[in-house]
Structures are given as structure tokens and as C-alpha cells.
C-alpha positions in Angstrom: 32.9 36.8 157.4 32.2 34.5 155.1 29.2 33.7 152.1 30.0 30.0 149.8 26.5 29.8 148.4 25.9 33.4 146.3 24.2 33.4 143.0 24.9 35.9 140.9 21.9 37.1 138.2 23.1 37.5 134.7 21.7 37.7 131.1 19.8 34.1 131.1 21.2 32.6 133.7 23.3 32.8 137.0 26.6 32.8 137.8 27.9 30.9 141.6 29.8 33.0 143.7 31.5 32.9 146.8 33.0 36.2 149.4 35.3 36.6 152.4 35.3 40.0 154.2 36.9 41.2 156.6 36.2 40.5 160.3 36.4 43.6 162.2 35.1 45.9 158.7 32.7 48.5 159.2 32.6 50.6 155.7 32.5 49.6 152.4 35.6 48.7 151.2 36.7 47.9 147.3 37.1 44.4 146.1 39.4 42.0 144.2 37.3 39.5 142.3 38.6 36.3 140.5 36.4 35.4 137.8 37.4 31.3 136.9 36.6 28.1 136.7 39.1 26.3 138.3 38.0 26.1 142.4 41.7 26.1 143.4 42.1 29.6 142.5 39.8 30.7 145.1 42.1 33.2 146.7 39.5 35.4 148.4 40.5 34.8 152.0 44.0 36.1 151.2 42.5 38.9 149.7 40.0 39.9 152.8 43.5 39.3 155.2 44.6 42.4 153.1 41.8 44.1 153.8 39.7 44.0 150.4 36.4 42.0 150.0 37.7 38.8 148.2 35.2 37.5 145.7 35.5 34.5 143.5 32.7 34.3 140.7 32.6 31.0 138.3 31.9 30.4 134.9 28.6 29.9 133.9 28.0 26.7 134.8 30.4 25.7 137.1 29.6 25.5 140.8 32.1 26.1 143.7 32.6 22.7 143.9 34.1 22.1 140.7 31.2 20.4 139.2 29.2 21.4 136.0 30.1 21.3 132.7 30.8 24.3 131.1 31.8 26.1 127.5 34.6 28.3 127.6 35.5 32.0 126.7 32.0 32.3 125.5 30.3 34.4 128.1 33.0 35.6 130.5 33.3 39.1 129.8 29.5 40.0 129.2 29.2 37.7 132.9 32.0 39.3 134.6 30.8 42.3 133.5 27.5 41.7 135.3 29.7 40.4 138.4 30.9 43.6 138.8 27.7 45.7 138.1 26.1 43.2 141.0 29.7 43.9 143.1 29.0 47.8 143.1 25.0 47.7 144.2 26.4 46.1 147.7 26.4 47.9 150.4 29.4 46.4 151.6 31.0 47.5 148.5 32.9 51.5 147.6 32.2 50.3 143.9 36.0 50.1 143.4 36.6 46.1 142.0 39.9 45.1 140.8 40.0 41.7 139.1 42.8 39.1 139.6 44.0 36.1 137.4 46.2 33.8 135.9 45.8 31.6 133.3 42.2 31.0 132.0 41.2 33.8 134.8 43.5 36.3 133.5 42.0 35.7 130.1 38.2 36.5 131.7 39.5 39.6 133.4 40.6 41.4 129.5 37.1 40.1 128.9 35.8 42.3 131.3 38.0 45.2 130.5 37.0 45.3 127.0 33.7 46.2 128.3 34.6 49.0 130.8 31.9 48.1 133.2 32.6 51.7 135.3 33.5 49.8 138.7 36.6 48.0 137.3 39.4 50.2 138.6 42.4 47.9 137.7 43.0 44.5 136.5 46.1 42.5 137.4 47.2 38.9 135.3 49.5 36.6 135.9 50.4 34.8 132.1 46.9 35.5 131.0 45.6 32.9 128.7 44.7 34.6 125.2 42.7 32.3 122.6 43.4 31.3 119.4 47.3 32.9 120.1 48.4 30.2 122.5 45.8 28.0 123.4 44.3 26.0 121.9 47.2 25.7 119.6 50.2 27.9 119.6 51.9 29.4 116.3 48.7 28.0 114.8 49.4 24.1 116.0 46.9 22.3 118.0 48.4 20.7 121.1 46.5 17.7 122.5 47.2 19.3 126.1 43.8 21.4 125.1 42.1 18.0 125.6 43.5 17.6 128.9 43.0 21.1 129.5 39.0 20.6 128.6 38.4 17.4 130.2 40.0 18.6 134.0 38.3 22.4 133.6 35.3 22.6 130.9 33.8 18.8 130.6 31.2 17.2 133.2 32.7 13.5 133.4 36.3 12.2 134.8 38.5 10.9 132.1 37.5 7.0 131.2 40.7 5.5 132.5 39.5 6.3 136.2 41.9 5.1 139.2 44.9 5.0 137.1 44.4 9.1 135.8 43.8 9.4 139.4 47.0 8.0 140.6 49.3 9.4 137.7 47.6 11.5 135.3 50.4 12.8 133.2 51.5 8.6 132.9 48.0 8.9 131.5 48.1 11.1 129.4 51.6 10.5 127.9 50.2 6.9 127.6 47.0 8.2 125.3 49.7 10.8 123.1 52.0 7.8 122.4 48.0 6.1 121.3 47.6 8.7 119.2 51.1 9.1 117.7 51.1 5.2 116.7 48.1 5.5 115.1 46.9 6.1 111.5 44.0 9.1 112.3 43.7 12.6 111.5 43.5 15.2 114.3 39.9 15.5 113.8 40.1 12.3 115.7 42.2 13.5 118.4 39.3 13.3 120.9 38.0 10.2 120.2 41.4 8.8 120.8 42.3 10.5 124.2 39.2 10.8 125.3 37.4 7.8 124.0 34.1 10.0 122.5 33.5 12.8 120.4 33.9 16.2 121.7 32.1 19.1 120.4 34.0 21.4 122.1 37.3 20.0 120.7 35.2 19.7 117.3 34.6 23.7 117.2 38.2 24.5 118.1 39.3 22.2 115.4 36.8 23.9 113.0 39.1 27.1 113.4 42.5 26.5 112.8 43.2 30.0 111.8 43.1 33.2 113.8 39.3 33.3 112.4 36.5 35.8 113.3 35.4 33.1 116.2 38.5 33.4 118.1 38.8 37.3 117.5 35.5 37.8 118.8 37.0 36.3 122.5 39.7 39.2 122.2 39.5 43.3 122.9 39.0 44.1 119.0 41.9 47.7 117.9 38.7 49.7 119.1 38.3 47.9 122.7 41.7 48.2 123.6 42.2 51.7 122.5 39.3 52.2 125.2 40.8 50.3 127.7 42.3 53.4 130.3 42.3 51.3 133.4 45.8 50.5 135.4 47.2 46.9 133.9 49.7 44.7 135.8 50.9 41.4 133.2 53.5 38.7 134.7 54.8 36.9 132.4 58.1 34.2 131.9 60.8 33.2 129.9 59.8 29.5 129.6 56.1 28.5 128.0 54.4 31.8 130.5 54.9 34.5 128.2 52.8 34.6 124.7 49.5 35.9 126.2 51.0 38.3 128.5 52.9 39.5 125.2 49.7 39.7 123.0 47.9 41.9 125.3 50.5 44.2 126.8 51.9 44.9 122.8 48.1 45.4 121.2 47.0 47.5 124.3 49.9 49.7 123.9 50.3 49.8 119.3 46.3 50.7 120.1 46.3 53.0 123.2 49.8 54.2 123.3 49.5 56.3 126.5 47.9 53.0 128.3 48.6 52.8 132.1 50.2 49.2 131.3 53.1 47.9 133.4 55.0 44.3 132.4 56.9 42.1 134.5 59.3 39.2 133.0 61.3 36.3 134.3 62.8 33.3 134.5 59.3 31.0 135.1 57.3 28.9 133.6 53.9 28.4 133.8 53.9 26.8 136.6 56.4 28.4 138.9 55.0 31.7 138.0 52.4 31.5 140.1 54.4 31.3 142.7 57.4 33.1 141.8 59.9 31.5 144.3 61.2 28.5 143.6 65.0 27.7 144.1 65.5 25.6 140.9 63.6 25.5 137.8 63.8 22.0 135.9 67.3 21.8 136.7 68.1 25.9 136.3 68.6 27.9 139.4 67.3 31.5 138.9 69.3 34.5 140.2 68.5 35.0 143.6 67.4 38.3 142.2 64.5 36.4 140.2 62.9 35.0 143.5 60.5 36.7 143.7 56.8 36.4 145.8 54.8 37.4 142.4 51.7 37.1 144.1 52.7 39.3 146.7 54.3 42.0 144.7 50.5 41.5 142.2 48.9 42.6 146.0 51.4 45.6 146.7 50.5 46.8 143.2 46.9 47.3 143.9 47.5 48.8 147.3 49.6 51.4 145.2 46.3 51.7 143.0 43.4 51.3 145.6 45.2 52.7 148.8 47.5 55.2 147.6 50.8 53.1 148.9 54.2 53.5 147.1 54.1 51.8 143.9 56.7 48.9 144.4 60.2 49.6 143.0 60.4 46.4 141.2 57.9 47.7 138.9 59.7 50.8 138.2 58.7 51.4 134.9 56.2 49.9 131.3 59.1 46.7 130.8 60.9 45.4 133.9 62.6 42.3 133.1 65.1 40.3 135.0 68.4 39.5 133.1 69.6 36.0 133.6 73.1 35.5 134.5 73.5 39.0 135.8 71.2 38.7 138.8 69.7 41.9 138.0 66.5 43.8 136.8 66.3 46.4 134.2 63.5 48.8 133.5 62.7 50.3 130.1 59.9 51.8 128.3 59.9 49.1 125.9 61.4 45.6 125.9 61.5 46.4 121.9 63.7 49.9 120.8 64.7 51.3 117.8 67.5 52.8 119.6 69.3 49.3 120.3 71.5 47.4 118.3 70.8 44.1 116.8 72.7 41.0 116.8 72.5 39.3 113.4 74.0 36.1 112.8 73.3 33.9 109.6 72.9 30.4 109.2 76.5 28.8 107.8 75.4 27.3 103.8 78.6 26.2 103.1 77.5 22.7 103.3 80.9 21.6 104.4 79.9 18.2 106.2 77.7 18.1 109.8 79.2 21.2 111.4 77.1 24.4 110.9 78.2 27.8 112.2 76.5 31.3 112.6 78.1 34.1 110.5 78.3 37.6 110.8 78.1 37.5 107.3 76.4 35.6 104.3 77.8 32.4 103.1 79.7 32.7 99.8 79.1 30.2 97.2 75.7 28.6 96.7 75.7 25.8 99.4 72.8 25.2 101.5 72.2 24.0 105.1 69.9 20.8 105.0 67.5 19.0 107.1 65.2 15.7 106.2 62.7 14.6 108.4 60.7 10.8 107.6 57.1 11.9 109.1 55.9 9.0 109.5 58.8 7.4 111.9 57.4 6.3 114.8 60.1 4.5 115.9 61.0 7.4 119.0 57.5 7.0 120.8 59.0 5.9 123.7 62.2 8.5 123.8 60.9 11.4 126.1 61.4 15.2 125.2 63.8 16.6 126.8 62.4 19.3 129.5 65.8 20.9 131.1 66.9 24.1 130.8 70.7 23.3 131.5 72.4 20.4 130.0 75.3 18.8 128.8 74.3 19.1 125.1 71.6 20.5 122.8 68.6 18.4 121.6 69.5 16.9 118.3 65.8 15.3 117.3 64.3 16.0 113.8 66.6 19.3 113.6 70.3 21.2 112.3 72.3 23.4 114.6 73.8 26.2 114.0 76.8 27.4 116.2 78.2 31.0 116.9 82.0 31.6 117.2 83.1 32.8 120.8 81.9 35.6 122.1 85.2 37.8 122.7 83.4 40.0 125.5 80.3 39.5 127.6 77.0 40.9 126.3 73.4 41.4 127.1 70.6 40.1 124.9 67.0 40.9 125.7 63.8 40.1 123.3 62.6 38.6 120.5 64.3 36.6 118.4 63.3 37.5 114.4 64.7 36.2 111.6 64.3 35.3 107.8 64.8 31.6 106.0 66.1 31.8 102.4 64.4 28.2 102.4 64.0 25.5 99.7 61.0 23.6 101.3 60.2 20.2 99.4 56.2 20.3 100.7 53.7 22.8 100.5 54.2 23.7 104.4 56.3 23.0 107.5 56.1 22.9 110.9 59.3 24.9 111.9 60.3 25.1 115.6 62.8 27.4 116.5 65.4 27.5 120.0 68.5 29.5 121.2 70.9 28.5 123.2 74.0 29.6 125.6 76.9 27.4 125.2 79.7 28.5 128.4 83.1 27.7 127.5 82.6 24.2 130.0 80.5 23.3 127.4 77.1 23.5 129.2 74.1 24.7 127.6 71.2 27.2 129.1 68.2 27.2 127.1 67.3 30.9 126.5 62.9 30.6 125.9 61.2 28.3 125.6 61.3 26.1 121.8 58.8 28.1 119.5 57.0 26.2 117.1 55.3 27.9 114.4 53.1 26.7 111.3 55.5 28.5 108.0 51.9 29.2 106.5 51.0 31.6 109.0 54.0 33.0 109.7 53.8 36.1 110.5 50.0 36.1 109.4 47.5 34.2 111.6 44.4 34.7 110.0 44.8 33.6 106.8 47.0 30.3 105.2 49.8 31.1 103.1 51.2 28.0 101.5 55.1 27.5 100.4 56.2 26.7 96.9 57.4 23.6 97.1 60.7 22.9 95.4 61.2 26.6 94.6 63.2 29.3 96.7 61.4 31.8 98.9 62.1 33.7 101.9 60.4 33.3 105.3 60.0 35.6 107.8 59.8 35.3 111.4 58.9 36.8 114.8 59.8 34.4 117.5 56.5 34.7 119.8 58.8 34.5 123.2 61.3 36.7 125.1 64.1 36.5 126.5 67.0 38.8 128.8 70.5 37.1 129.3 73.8 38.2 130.4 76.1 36.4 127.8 79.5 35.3 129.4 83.0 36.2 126.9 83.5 32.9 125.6 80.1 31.8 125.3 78.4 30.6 121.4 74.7 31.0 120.6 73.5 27.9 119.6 70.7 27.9 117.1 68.8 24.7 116.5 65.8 24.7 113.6 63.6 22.0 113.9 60.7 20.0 112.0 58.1 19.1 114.6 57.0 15.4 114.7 55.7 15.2 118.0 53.3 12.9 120.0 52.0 15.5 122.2 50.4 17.7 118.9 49.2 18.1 116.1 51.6 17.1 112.9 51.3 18.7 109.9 53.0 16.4 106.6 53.0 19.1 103.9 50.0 18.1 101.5 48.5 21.2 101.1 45.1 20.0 103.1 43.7 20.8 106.0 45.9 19.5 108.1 43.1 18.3 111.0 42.6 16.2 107.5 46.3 14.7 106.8 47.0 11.1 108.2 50.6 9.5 108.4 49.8 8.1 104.8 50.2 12.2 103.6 53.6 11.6 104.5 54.8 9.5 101.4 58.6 10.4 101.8 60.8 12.1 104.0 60.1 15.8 104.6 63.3 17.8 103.0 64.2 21.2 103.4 67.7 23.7 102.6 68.4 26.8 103.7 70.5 29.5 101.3 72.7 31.9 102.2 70.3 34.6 102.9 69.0 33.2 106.2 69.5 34.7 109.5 68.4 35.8 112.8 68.6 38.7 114.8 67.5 39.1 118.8 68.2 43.0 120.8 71.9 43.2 122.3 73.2 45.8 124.5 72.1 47.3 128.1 69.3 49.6 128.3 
């Protein structure tokens, strides 16, 4: 049984809804709602085939057609909130609701958690989208795929170059990056180049490049989460799925440490994590361990909640992660422990030509590790970024490599990487990103996470902006926002490569000091130098739970 055209009262307006129920139901039964605003996420028949009530609820503004305009993260949890109040005064209803999501709907169910409405029993996410952590920019860089992002899911009108977005949107949109990279405009501009107009809801984000009271306001506040005592089931991956899932599971449990919180990691991205099955992941293939049917597994979880059945063994404990190369899961209390040894290699400063290694030790001497990087080089526009998470050889763009001796046995990393740069910048900030790497003894090389690129003036300190020294020695520290969980073969090097972003696809910061949204390519003035001393290093977890 089925209802498309429901409106929903809330606080000044309405909210569109649509509900599937079971055929053949008699008594009330408890619901799985989707709160979103993206119609392709309408999963509510799948839900009513498992016997729930499915119920998808949209964004303010947005219809079940896709249509409407509307403005993000502002209202969700107050409106999903009243979603659920509404959900529980149905008769059809036992006034048990369990919300679903993934991406932007995995963000709007924490919404709705951090204000307990007393029907919402559970809440299960699939790499829930946390803002101002990693979107709209990410280590505190704006990406231009947020104006993608608002144009296909929050603006009213289709993006000006019609037919042609229709037929190949990414060509598109690579096409407007390369506009923008060419150009001479700061990224207060960046909508008026790729989207041909001003935005003001690319003009607000803008307005809040930090980790600001506006994006904190969006998120369960130290207080909220401590509150927060309902079951949580997170998914989250290896490759570009993982930083919001990470935010929420860590600040639930350093606030509510007894929290009912459970944590699933893999080998996905964010796109094969919503389905969790694929056979080879740009040009990877998982452990046939890793294949799993994620959305099924979310379903068995909240029959263990809702219906009493066996909680599934997979999710066996707080941290269950799959370990690459050994085809295996492991289950821990905490993907993070004390109890574990480190692995800390530093960053070779003998200075000794091209060839830089990772030491168990300092350098001795006083060498340094260099890397220069001409800003305003435009002259790779048409060279794509390499996407593959197994290949021949390491990127070598705008970066310096570091390289391990061979491992003499096999070992098992799982984590964070962390580290510290004993740095000599010659700007006032830098735009650092950071990747690991397995080299096998054939010479192949299996990208561990995900490249993390962070801005050094919040590192390690979101909210407020921390500029270098330039030309004068400081240390850097560093908390790669990624994981990772890797069986290391004996003969295998970690391959560390540092890089200085200069990107098309976001935001590029040249060092002046200024707001960067303000900094054009003529901020760039010459090349963009930094050494690191002897005192650098990284560190990630080694050893088997």
C-alpha cells in the first residue's frame, strides 16, 4: 500500500512525503524513514518488503519529484524531528522509527538525533555527510565539486550548458574546472565561473572558511552527543567514504563513552559503498571477504534492534574493519589503542640527490628534504589526476617521495596516519596533501586511503587560522583525517609522497597571508618552496589486534 502525495506540517511550512506499507499488515508496525533530498534514495518499498513502513520525507522545499529549490542543513533536524513526532501519531505506526541514510541523508539523520525526538529508536548511516569537516571543503579546502553538488541537489535551474551536461556531465564539469584553473579570479568567483551567476548559497559557505559557529551549529554540540543513547550503525571506506563517518563515531564516543555505537570499514569509496559489492574498484579488486551487501547487512542490523534477531556477526564489536591483503575482518573496541605499537618512520634529510628514504631514525647532519612548486603553472590543465588505486608507479605531480627499506616480515597496519614536519616553509601557509603507499617487491603500488589534503593553518585546529613563519623553522603536526587496515607483504616499502596542492578541481591557496577565497594567481609571485629537517616523521598503528 502505497501514499506519493503526503504533506507533512512543520514549524512554518511543510515538508512532502511519500510511504509504502506492507500489503497483507494489520498492526502497527515501526518504521524506517529516509529524510533527503535527493528522489533516488527513495528506498521505502524495500523497506515495506522487510516488513517495516518505509517513509521517505524531503527537505523543505523539495518535492518528490526532484523539483524545488532548497537551502541545505538548515532545517533538517528541527523538520525531521517533526517527521517523526507526525510518524508516531499514525495509527499505522508502534511509534518505533529508525532513520536510514547516506550521504546528505546520513547527515539529516545526526540532525535528528541530536534532538532525541522520543520515537527515534536507532539510526543507521552509510558515510554520513558532516559539514564544515568534509563538505564543503575538506581539511579546510573548498572543492568546486560543492558547486556541482548544489546545482544537481539544492538549486532550482539545470546547469546553463544544457544538452551537453546532459549527455556527459563530468566532461562538463571537468571542462568548467580547467575554466576556472586558466583563469585569473579568486574563489569568491568560483560560482560565477562554473555556474555562470552568483550563488548565495556558494557565497555563505565561502563566507566561512573556518570551522566557524555557522557550521557547528549544523553538528550535535559536546552536550548533544553526550545525550545521544540510541543504537548507531556508521559505514564508512578506505577511499574518499570515511571522514564523516570518523567525526561522528569518535565525538559520540570522547563525549558519551558508553554510547551504543558500532563502526564498519572497508575498501569503498563513495560510491561503491552504497552498494558494497563490486568486484573491482578503480582497478583494485577487494578481498572477496570485502564484498559485502552493505545495505543488506544496514537491514539485518535493525531487525537485531526492532525485531530481536541475532545481531549479524560481521558487526561483532564498536570497530570492525576489513584488512586488505589478508582477506579478513577484525573486531576491536577501538580502531585507535594505546596498547598497539606504532610504526614511525622519518623523512630521509640527507639531501643526497633525488632519492629520499624513510628512516627508523633521524637524519644526521643538517640536510633537508626539498620541494618547490610554481603556483601559477598552468601548463598541466589538460593532464588528468590520476584515480587508480594500483599502479605501476606513484604520482610524482607538485610532490617528494619518501621510500621505506623492505619490510623483512609481513605486518599489519591499521589507522591513522599522524605525523610531524620539522618544515622550513617559504609562504605564510601551504596546502599540504599527504598519501601512503604499498610498494610489493614486483614493483606495484596499492594506494592505502585516499590522498588527504589539509590547509597547514588549521592543522590540527579547524576553527581558528594559524599562520606559518615564513622562512623560519617550526614544527607541524598532523592527524591524517582517513583510515586505513592493510596486511603488508615481507618485501614490501611504504611509500610516502608529500605534496603542494595546485589543483583545478579546488580551491588553491598561494601563501599571502589573505583570505585565500581573496588570492588570485598574481599572489603567486614565485615558486612556492618548502624543506623538511630531520625531525619529521610519521607514524600509523602496526600489529594485529
Amino acid at each position: 500500500m502505497a501514499e506519493t502525495d503526503i504533506r507533512i506540517p512543520v514549524r512554518g511550512g511543510v515538508v512532502h512525503a511519500s510511504m509504502v506499507r506492507p500489503g497483507r499488515a494489520t498492526a502497527a508496525l515501526p518504521t524506517l524513514l529516509r529524510f533527503t533530498l535527493d528522489p533516488a534514495e527513495d528506498d521505502a518499498r524495500r523497506s515495506a518488503a522487510r516488513g517495516y513502513v518505509g517513509v521517505t520525507a524531503y527537505v523543505r522545499g523539495r518535492t518528490p519529484d526532484g523539483k524545488g529549490a532548497v537551502w541545505p542543513f538548515v532545517r533538517d533536524g528541527e523538520d525531521a524531528a517533526a517527521v517523526i513526532d507526525w510518524i508516531a501519531r499514525q495509527a499505522w505506526s508502534d511509534r518505533r522509527v529508525v532513520m536510514l541514510g547516506e550521504g546528505y541523508s546520513g547527515y539529516a539523520a545526526w540532525a535528528a538525533a541530536q534532538r532525541r525526538p522520543p520515537a527515534l529508536k536507532a539510526i543507521a548511516t552509510i558515510a554520513p555527510m558532516a559539514p564544515g569537516i568534509d563538505f564543503p571543503m575538506a581539511g579546510q579546502i573548498f572543492r568546486n565539486a560543492m558547486v556541482r553538488w548544489a546545482q544537481e541537489h539544492a538549486l532550482a535551474e539545470p546547469l546553463a550548458a544544457g544538452s551537453a551536461a546532459d549527455a556527459n556531465p563530468d566532461a562538463v564539469w571537468q571542462a568548467l574546472d580547467a575554466r576556472w584553473y586558466r583563469g585569473n579570479r579568486p574563489y569568491w568567483d568560483i560560482d560565477r565561473v562554473l555556474l555562470g551567476k552568483r550563488s548565495r548559497l556558494i557565497r555563505t559557505w565561502l563566507t566561512h572558511p573556518s570551522h566557524d559557529r555557522y557550521w557547528q551549529k549544523f553538528l550535535p554540540s559536546a552536550q548533544q552527543f553526550a545525550r545521544i543513547d540510541i543504537p548507531v550503525l556508521s559505514f564508512a571506506g578506505y577511499y574518499g567514504a570515511d571522514a564523516g563517518a570518523l567525526y561522528f563515531h569518535r565525538e559520540h564516543l570522547r563525549n558519551r563513552p558508553q554510547a551504543d555505537t558500532t563502526l564498519l570499514l572497508g575498501p569503498y569509496d563513495a560510491d561503491s559503498i552504497r552498494r558494497g559489492t563490486v568486484g573491482t574498484l578503480r582497478g583494485y579488486a577487494p578481498d572477496p571477504v570485502a564484498r559485502v551487501d552493505l545495505p543488506e547487512l544496514r537491514y539485518r542490523w535493525i531487525d537485531h534492534i526492532l525485531k530481536g534477531a541475532s545481531k549479524p556477526s560481521l558487526l561483532l564489536d564498536r570497530v570492525n574493519y576489513q584488512v586488505m591483503g589478508a582477506d579478513r575482518w577484525r573486531h576491536v573496541p577501538a580502531l585507535d589503542s594505546p596498547q598497539r605499537t606504532r610504526l614511525r618512520l622519518y623523512l630521509d634529510t640527507s639531501g643526497r640527490g633525488e632519492s629520499h628514504r624513510l628512516l627508523p631514525a633521524p637524519a644526521a647532519g643538517s640536510g633537508s628534504a626539498r620541494l618547490s612548486v610554481d603556483l601559477a603553472d598552468r601548463r598541466d590543465v589538460g593532464i588528468p589526476w590520476p584515480d587508480a588505486l594500483r599502479m605501476k608507479q606513484v604520482p610524482a605531480r607538485n610532490s617528494i617521495s619518501f621510500v621505506s627499506d623492505p619490510l623483512p616480515e609481513g605486518s599489519e597496519i591499521a589507522g591513522s596516519l599522524r605525523g610531524v614536519f620539522d618544515i622550513t616553509p617559504s609562504r605564510q601557509d601551504v596546502d599540504f596533501s599527504v598519501s601512503l603507499y604499498e610498494q610489493t617487491e614486483s614493483g606495484e603500488c596499492q594506494l592505502l586511503f585516499d590522498p588527504y589534503d589539509f590547509r597547514a593553518s588549521y592543522a590540527g585546529h579547524r576553527v581558528r587560522r594559524r599562520l606559518l613563519r615564513a622562512g623560519e623553522r617550526q614544527l607541524l603536526p598532523f592527524t591524517v583525517e582517513r583510515v586505513t587496515a592493510c596486511r603488508l607483504a615481507a618485501g614490501s616499502r611504504l611509500v610516502l609522497v608529500v605534496g603542494i596542492n595546485r589543483r583545478p578541481d579546488r580551491q588553491i591557496d598561494y601563501g599571502s597571508g589573505k583570505d585565500v577565497n581573496s588570492e588570485t594567481v598574481a599572489d603567486a609571485k614565485w615558486p612556492l618552496r618548502v624543506r623538511w629537517h630531520a625531525r619529521s616523521y610519521v607514524e600509523i598503528q602496526t600489529g594485529e589486534a
